[in-house]
Structure formats: structure tokens, C-alpha cells
RODO-2510 file (C-alpha; in nm, 4 decimals, decimal comma):
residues 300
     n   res          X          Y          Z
     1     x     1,4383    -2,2612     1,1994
     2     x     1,4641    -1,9088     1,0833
     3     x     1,2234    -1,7672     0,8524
     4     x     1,1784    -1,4529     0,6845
     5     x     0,9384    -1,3178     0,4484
     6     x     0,9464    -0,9570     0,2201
     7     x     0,6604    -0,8336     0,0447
     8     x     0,6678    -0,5086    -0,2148
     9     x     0,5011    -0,1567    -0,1918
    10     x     0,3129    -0,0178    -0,4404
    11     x     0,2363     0,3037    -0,6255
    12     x    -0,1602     0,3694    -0,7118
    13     x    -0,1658     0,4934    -1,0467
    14     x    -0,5287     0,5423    -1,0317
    15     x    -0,8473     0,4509    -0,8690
    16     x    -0,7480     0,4830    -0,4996
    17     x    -0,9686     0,5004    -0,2221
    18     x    -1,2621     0,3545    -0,4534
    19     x    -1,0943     0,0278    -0,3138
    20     x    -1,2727     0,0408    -0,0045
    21     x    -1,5921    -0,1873     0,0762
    22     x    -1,8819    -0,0655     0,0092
    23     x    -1,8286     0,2972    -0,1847
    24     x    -1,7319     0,0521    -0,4924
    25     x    -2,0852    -0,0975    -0,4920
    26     x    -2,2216     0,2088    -0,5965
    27     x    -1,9823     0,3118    -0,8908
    28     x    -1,9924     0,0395    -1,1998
    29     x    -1,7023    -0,0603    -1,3583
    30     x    -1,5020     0,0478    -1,0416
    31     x    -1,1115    -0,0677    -1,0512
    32     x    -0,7808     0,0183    -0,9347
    33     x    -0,4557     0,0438    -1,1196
    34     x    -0,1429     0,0088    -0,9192
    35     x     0,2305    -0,1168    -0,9773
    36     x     0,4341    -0,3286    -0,7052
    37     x     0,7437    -0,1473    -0,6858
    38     x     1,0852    -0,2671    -0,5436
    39     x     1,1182    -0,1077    -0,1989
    40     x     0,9678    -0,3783     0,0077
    41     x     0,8558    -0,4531     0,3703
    42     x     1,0762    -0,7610     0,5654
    43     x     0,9635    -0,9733     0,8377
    44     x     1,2302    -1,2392     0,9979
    45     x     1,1519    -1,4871     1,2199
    46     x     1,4036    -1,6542     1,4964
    47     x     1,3315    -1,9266     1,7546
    48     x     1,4014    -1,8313     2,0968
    49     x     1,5533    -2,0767     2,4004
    50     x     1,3201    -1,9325     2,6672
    51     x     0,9614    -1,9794     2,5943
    52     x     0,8879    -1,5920     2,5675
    53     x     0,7432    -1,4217     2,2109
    54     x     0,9273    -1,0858     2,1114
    55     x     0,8131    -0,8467     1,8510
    56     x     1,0500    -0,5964     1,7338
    57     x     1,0572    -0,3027     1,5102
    58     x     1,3581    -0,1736     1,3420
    59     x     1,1781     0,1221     1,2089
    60     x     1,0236     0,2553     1,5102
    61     x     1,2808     0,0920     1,7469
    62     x     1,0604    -0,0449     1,9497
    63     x     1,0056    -0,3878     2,1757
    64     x     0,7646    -0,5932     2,2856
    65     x     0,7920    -0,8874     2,4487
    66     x     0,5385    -1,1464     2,6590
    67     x     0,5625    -1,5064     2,8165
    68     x     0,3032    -1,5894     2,6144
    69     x     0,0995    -1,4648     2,2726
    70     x    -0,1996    -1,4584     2,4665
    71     x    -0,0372    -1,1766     2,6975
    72     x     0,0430    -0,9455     2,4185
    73     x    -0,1494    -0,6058     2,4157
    74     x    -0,4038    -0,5512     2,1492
    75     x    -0,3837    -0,2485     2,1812
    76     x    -0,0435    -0,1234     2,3229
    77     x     0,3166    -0,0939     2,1141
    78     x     0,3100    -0,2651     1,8138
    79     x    -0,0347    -0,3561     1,7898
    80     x    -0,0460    -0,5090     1,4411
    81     x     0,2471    -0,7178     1,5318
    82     x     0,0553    -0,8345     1,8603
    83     x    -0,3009    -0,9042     1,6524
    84     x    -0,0810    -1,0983     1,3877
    85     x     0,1314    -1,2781     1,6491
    86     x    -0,2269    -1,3601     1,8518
    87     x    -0,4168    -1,4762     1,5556
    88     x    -0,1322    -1,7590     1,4770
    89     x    -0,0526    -1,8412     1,8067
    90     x     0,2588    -1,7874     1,7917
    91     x     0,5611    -1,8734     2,0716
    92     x     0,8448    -1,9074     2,1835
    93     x     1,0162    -1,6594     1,8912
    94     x     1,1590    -1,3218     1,7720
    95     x     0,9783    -1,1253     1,4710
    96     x     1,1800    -0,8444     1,3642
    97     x     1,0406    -0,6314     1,0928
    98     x     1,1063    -0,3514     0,8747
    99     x     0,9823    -0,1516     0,5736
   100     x     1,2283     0,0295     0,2966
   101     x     0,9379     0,2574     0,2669
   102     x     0,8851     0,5567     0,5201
   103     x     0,5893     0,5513     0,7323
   104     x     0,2683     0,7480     0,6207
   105     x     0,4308     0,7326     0,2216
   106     x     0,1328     0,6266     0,0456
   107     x     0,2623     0,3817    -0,0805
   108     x     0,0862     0,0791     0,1015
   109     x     0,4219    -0,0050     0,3394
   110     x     0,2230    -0,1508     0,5833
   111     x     0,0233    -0,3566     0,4007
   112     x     0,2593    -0,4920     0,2779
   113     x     0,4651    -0,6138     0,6091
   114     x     0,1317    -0,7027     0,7124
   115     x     0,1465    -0,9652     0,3930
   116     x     0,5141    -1,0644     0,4818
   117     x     0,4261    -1,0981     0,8239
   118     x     0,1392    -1,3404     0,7545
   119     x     0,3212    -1,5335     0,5286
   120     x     0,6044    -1,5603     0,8023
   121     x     0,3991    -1,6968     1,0757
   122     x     0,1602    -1,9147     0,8648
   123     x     0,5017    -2,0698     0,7063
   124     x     0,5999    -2,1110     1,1516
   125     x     0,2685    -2,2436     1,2671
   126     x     0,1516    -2,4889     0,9740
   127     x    -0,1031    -2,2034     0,8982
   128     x    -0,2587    -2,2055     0,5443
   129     x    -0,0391    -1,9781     0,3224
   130     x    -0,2616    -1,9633     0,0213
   131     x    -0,2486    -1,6060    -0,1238
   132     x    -0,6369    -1,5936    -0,0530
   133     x    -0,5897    -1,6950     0,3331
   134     x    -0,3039    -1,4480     0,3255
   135     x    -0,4942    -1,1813     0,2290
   136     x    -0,8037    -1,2092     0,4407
   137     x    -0,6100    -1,2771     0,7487
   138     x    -0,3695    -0,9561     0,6329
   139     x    -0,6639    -0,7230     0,5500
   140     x    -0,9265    -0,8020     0,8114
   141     x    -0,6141    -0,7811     1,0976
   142     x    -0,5167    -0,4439     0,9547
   143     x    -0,8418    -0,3453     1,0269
   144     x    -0,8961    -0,4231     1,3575
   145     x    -0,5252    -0,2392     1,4592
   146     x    -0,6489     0,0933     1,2762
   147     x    -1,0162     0,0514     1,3436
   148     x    -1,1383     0,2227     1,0154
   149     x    -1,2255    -0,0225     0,7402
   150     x    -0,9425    -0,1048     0,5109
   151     x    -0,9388    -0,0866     0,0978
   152     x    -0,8784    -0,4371    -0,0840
   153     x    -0,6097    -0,3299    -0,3507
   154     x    -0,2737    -0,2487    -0,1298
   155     x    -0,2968    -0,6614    -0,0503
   156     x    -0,2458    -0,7713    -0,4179
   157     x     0,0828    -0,6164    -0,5232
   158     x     0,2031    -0,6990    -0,2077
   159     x     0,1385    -1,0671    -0,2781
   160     x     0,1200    -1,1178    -0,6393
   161     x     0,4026    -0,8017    -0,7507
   162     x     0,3485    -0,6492    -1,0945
   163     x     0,1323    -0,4329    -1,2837
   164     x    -0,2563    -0,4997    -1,2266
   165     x    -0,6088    -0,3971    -1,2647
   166     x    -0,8143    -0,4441    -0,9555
   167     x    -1,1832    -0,4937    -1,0817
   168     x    -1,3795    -0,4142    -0,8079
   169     x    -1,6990    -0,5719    -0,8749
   170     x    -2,0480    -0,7215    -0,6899
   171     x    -1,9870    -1,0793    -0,7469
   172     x    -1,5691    -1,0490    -0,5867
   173     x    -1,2778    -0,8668    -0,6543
   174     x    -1,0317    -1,0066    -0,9417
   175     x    -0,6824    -0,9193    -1,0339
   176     x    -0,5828    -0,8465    -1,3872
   177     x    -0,2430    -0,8658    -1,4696
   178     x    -0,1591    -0,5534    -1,7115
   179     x     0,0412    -0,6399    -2,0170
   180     x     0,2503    -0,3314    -1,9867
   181     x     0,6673    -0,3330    -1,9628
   182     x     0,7748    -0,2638    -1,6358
   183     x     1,1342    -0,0861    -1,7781
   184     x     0,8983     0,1471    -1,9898
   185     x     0,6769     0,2304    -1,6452
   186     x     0,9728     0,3270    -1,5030
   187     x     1,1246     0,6044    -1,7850
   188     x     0,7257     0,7591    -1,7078
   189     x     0,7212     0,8068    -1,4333
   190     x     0,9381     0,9456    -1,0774
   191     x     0,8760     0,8262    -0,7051
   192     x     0,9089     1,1488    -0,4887
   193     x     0,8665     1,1641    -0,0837
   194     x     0,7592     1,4856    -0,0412
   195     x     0,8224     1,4610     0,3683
   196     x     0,4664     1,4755     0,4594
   197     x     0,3628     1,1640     0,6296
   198     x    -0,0515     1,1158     0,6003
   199     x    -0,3041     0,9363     0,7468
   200     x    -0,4552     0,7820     0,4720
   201     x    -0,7027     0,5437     0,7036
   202     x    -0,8407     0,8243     0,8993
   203     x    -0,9162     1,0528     0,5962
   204     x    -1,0525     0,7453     0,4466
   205     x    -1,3022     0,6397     0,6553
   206     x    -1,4302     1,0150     0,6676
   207     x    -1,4861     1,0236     0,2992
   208     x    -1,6590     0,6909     0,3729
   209     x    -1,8713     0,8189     0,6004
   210     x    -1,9968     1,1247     0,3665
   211     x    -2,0415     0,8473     0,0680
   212     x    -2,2591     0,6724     0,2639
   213     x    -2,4665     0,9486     0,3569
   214     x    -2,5280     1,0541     0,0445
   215     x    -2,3336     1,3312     0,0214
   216     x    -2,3349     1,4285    -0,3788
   217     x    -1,9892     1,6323    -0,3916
   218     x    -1,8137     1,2988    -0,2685
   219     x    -2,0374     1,0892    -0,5088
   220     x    -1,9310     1,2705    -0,8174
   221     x    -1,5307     1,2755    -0,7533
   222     x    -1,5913     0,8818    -0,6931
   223     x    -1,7197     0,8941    -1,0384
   224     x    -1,4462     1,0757    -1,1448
   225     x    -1,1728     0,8427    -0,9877
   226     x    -1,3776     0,5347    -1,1986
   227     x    -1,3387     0,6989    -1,4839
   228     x    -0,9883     0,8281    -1,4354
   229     x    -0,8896     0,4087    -1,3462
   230     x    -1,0278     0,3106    -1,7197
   231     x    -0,8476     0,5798    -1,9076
   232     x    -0,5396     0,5100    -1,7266
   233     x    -0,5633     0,1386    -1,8035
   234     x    -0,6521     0,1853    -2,1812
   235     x    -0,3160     0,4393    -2,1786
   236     x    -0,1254     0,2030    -2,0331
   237     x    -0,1690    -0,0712    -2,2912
   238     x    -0,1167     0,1347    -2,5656
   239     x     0,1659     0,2675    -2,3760
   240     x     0,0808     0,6294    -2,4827
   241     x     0,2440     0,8769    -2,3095
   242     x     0,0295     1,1716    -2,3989
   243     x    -0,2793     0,9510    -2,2800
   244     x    -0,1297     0,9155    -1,9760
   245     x    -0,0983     1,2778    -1,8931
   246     x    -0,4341     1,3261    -2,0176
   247     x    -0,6304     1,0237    -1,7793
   248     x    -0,4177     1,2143    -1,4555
   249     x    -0,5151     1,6187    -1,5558
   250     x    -0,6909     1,7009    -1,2579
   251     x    -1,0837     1,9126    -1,2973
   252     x    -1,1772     2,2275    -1,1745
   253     x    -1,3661     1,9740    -0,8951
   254     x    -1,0278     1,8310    -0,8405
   255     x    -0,7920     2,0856    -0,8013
   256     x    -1,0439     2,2524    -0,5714
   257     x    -1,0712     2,0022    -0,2994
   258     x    -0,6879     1,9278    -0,2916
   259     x    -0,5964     2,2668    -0,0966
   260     x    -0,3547     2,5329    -0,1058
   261     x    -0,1126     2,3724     0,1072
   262     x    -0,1145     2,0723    -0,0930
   263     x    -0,0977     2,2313    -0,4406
   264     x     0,1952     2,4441    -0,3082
   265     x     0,4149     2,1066    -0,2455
   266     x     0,3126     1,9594    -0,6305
   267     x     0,4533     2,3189    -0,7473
   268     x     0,7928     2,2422    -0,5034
   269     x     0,8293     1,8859    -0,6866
   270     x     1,0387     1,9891    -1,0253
   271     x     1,2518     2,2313    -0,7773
   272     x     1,3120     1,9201    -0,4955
   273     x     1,3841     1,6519    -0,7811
   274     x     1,6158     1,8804    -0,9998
   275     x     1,9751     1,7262    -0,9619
   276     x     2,2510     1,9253    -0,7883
   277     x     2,4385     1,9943    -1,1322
   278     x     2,1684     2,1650    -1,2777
   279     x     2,1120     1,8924    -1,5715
   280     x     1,7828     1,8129    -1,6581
   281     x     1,8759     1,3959    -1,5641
   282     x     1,5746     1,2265    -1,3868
   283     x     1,5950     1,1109    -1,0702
   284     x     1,3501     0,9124    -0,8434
   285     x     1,3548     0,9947    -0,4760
   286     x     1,1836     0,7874    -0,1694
   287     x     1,2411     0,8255     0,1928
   288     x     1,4978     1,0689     0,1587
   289     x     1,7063     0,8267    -0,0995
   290     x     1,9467     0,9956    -0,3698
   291     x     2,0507     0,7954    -0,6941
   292     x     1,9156     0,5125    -0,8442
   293     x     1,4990     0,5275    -0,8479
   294     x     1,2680     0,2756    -0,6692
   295     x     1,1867     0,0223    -0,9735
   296     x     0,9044    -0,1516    -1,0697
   297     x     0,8774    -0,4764    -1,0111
   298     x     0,8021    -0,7615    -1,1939
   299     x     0,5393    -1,0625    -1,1186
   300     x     0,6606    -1,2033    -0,8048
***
């Protein structure tokens, strides 16, 4: 029986990074605000005739293939297809996957395969797909393929869609859905790939590292991102434009520690998004894509 699975990305309106177990102990009231938006991440799989597992990606055309789960590398091509396909056990199939998003994006793309990808083999080997079995399995495999502790939030779009308040808080994380019009998100905002993939798991676990120590600097911008996450949550439900600009206006602190190089691509944006024929007509752009804008997606 063939099965496949998609899951949507997500943009981070505000709050990231504050996500990640255990810097959100330390900062009360701590939440994330994200949207799941429509360029998603696709998993199929097809049963096979001789016995052997394959794993296949489209997007960085490459194969893997075994006699048996148990022979798949850990740590070789494809590792968080081989840690997924090892945990379920799986055999005598073909998973093929690919994201809409481009890699490094920021936009939680492999997250979310790693949700449609769980929710694929779960459905194939009479796992538990409950969302919460989902997303443990999802966030603790992640983990172990990029060996730097993982955030919660990029899970919860990816399996629930919409807009949503992650409350990060002692006694367990809980989603809030957002009362907030999806087609009036959209006219607010524009969804631009500036080229520059990132390593978002690497950097993270540095600034982890400094939060734990104690370092002060990395303290106070936490606080900063907390308080950003509540203004942006209170603008979105009164759907004020102005207090939207306001909860994003980056500090002296801010601006600061985002670099030259990085400030000198924000100042490129208006040029790279203006259309060809000079109008002023907005235009989203993601992974190179011209015309219609990523959209955000409703409650899945």
C-alpha cells in the first residue's frame, strides 16, 4: 500500500530560539509566535518486491539503500531518514522525500519532513500516530541526527498548521491557536529567500551554551525576544499594523549583534523584491520562486 504524508513550514514571527529546552526556564512568560505556511515537506512511501529498505532524497539526490533497517548508517547519507527508518523498523520499502522549502531557509523545512516522515511510517508499521507520539519521536530523532539540542516550536505548525502561540512554560508546553485571519497575515507581510543558507542548530546550541553559563549579554536579548513574542501576539489580535512594526523595531542591543554583513542583505531586500516593471506590486519570493507568494495556511 502506498502512503504518503506532507507536513507545512513555518515562518517565526517572534520568539525564536527561546524555544529551546532549558533557556525558556529562566525567562517567564516565554512563548513563540509562528504561522504554518503553505510550502510543505512530502514523504511517500512504496512497498518493494525484494526485501531491501531504500531511502531517497529528491532534494539532495541522493540514495540509500540496505537489506535490512538495522544495516542503515546512523550516521552516513541521509541520516535522519536512517534514525527515522531504524526507530520504526521499517522494511521491505521505498521513502522518497522532499521539501518545497530550500535547505538552511529558516523556515523549519526539516522539521517538518521529519513530522511527515513520522506520520508516514507510524501509519506503515501500526506505530502510534497521535500528534503527541509524533512529535516526541520527530523532535528527540532530529536531535540525535544534528547532535545539538533541538527547540520545541518548529513541531507544532508542522502538525497542527495555523497561527499559534507556543507558551513555553515549567509545568509543559501548550499551543494556542491565534484568532487572527490568515488572508490578512498574508497582505502584512512578504516571504523573501535571501540565498544564504544558515545553520540555525549550530549557532543555536552556541548561544545555549553562553545562556547557560551565565553570560549576561545573551540573558538580556532572551529577555528581549520574551518581550518582543507578547507584543507581537497582542498586535496580532488587534490586527494593528502599526503595532506590528513597532513589537519587530530592532534596539541599539539588536542591531549591534546582527553584523554588517547581515544588515547589508536587510538593506538589499526592497531592491531584490521590487518587480521587473518598476510598480510598487508586492511580491513574495521563496527558494528562488517568482509570482504568487507562499500563503498562510489554515488549521490543518
Amino acid at each position: 500500500m502506498r502512503i504518503a504524508s506532507s507536513a507545512p513550514t513555518r515562518i517565526d514571527l517572534a520568539g525564536g530560539t527561546i524555544d529551546i529546552w532549558p533557556i525558556y526556564l529562566f525567562h517567564d512568560g516565554a512563548a513563540t509566535i509562528n504561522a504554518a505556511i503553505s510550502l510543505r515537506a512530502h514523504a511517500q512511501l512504496v512497498p518493494r518486491s525484494d526485501g531491501r529498505v531504500e531511502l531517497r532524497s529528491i532534494d539532495t539526490d541522493r540514495t540509500v539503500s540496505a537489506a535490512h533497517w538495522s544495516a542503515l548508517d546512523r550516521g552516513g547519507d541521509l541520516s535522519l531518514l536512517a534514525l527515522l527508518a531504524r526507530h520504526y523498523g521499517l522494511e521491505n520499502s521505498t521513502l522518497t522525500t522532499r521539501g518545497e522549502s530550500p535547505a538552511g531557509a529558516g523556515i523549519a523545512g526539516s522539521s517538518a519532513l521529519t513530522i511527515a516522515v513520522c506520520a508516514t511510517l507510524a501509519r506503515a508499521t501500526g506505530a502510534s500516530t497521535d500528534a503527541k507520539d509524533l512529535l516526541q519521536v520527530a523532535m528527540n530523532v532530529e536531535c540525535q541526527a544534528i547532535r545539538v539540542p533541538t527547540g520545541v516550536q518548529d513541531y507544532r505548525p508542522a502538525l497542527y498548521g495555523g497561527i499559534a502561540a507556543i507558551e513555553l512554560r515549567v509545568e509543559g508546553i501548550k499551543r494556542v491557536g491565534l484568532d487572527v485571519d490568515p488572508t490578512e497575515l498574508e497582505h502584512r507581510i512578504v516571504l523573501a529567500y535571501t540565498g544564504a543558507p544558515r545553520d540555525s542548530g549550530t549557532n543555536n546550541w552556541e548561544i545555549t551554551k553562553r545562556h547557560t553559563d551565565g553570560d549576561r549579554h545573551i540573558f538580556d536579548c532572551f529577555e528581549r525576544i520574551r518581550d518582543t513574542a507578547a507584543a507581537m501576539r497582542i498586535a496580532l489580535q488587534r490586527g494593528d499594523d502599526a503595532d506590528h512594526r513597532r513589537a519587530h523595531r530592532p534596539g541599539k542591543g539588536r542591531r549591534r549583534h546582527s553584523g554588517k554583513g547581515l544588515r547589508r542583505r536587510w538593506r538589499r531586500l526592497p531592491v531584490l523584491l521590487r518587480p521587473p516593471d518598476g510598480t510598487n506590486r508586492r511580491r513574495g519570493s521563496a527558494g528562488g520562486r517568482r509570482g504568487p507568494h507562499p500563503r498562510v495556511s489554515d488549521r490543518d
